[in-house]
C-alpha positions as a Markdown table, in Angstrom:
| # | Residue | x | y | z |
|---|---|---|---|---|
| 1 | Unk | 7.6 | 18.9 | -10.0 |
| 2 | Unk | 4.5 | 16.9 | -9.1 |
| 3 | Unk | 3.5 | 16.1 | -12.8 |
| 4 | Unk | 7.5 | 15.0 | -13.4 |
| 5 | Unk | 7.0 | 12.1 | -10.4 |
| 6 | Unk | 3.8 | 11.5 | -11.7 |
| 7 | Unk | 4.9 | 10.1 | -15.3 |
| 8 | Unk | 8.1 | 8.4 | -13.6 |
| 9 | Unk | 4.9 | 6.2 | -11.4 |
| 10 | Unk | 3.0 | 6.0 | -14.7 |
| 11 | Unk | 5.8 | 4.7 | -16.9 |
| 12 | Unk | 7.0 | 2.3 | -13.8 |
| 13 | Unk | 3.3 | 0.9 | -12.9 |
| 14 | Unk | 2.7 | 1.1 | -17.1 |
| 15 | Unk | 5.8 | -1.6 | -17.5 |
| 16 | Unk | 4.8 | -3.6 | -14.9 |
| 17 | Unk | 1.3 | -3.8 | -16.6 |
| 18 | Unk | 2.5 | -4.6 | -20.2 |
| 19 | Unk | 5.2 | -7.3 | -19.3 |
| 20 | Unk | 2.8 | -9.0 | -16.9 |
| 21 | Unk | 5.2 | -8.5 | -14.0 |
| 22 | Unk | 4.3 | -9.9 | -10.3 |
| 23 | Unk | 4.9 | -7.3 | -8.2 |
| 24 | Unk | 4.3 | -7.3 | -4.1 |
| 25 | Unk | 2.6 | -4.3 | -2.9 |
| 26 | Unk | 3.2 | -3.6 | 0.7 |
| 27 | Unk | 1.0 | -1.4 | 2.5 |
| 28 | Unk | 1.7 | 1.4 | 5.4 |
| 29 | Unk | -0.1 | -1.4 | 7.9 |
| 30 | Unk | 3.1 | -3.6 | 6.3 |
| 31 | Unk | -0.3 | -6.2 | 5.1 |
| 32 | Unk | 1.2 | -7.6 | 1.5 |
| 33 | Unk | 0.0 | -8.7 | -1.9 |
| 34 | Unk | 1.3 | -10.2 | -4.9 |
| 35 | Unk | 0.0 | -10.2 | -8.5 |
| 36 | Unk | -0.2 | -8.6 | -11.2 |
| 37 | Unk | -1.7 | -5.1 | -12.5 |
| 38 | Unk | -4.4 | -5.2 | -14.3 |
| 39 | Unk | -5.3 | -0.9 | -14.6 |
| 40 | Unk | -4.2 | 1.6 | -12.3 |
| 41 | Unk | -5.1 | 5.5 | -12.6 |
| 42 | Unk | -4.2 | 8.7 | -10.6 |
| 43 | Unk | -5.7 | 6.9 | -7.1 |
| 44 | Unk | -5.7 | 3.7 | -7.7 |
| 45 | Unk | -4.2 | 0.1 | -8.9 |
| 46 | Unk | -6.5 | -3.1 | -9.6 |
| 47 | Unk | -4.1 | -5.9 | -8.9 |
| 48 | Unk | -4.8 | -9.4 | -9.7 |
| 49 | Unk | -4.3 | -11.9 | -8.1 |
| 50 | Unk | -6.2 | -15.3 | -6.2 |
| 51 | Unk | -9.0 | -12.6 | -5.6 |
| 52 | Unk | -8.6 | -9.2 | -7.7 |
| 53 | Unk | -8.2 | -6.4 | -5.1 |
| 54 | Unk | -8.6 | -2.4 | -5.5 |
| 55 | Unk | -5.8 | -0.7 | -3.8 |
| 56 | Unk | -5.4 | 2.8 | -3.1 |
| 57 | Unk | -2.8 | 4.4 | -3.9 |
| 58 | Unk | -2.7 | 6.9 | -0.4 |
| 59 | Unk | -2.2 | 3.0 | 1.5 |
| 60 | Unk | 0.6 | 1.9 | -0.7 |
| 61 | Unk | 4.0 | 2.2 | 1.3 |
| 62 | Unk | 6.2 | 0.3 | -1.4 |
| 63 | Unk | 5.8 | -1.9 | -4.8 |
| 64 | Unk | 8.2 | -4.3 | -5.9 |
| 65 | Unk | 8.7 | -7.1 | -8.2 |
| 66 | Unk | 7.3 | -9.8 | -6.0 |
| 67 | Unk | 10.4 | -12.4 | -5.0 |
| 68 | Unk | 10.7 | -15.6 | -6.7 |
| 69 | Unk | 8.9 | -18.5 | -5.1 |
| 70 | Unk | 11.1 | -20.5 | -2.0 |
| 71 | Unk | 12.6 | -17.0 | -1.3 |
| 72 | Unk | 12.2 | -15.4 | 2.1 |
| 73 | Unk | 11.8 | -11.8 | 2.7 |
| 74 | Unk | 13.1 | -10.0 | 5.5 |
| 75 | Unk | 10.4 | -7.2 | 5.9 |
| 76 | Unk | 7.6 | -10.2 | 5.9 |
| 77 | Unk | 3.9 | -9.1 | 6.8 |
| 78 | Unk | 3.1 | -8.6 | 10.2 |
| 79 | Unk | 0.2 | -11.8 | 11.1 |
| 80 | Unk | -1.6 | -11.1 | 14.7 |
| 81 | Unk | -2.9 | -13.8 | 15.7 |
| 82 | Unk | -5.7 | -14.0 | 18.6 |
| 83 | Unk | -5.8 | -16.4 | 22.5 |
| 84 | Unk | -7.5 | -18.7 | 19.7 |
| 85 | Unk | -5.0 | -18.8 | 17.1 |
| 86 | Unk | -7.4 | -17.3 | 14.5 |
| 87 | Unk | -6.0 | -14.1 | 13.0 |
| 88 | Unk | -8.3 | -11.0 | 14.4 |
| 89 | Unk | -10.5 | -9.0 | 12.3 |
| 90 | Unk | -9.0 | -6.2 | 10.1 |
| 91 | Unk | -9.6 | -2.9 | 10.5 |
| 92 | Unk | -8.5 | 0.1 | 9.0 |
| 93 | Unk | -5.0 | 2.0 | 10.5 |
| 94 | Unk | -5.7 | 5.0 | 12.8 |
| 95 | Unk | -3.6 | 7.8 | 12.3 |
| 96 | Unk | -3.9 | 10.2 | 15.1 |
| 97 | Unk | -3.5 | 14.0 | 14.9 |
| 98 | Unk | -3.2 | 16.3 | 17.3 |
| 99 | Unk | -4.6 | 19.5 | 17.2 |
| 100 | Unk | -3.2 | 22.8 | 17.7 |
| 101 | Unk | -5.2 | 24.8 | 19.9 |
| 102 | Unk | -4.6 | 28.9 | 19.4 |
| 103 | Unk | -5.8 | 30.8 | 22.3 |
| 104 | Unk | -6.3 | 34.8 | 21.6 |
| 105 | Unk | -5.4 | 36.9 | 24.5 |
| 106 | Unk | -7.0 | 40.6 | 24.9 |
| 107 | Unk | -4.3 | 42.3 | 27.0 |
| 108 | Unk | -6.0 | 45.3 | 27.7 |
């Protein structure tokens, strides 16, 4: 099943490549970029773009053909902004994960 989705991504990511298509490629901390895919392989696309960027695959939450220009997007990326008005420095997501903690009883 896994190597059936895999070639569906492959052909999908291979057609954007070969046309030249601008896509938008919105990650799971809803940051977005637009270009155009230069390689990708199993864990990752090189996208180019004003500055070519290395994306991993694992970070990717969606890819689209980006939107033509003057049109707005509903799910825009999400810009923080600081007391300043200078957008904070980026960090990597945290995802949390709680532990299950098994405790062994001796009844005896």
């Amino acid at each position: 099943m896994a190597g059936s989705k895999e070639r569906i991504q492959d052909a999908l990511l291979n057609q954007y490549r070969k046309h030249g298509t601008r896509i938008r490629v919105v990650l799971l901390n809803s940051d977005a970029f637009d270009g155009t895919i230069e390689s990708f392989d199993v864990y990752s696309i090189r996208l180019a773009s004003s500055e070519p960027l290395l994306l991993l695959k694992t970070s990717i939450a969606m890819i689209e053909p980006a939107p033509k220009h003057g049109k707005v997007r509903a799910h825009a990326p999400r810009v923080h902004t600081t007391q300043h008005g200078t957008p904070p420095a980026r960090t990597a997501p945290v995802i949390e994960r709680k532990r299950r903690r098994v405790v062994l009883r001796d009844d005896s």
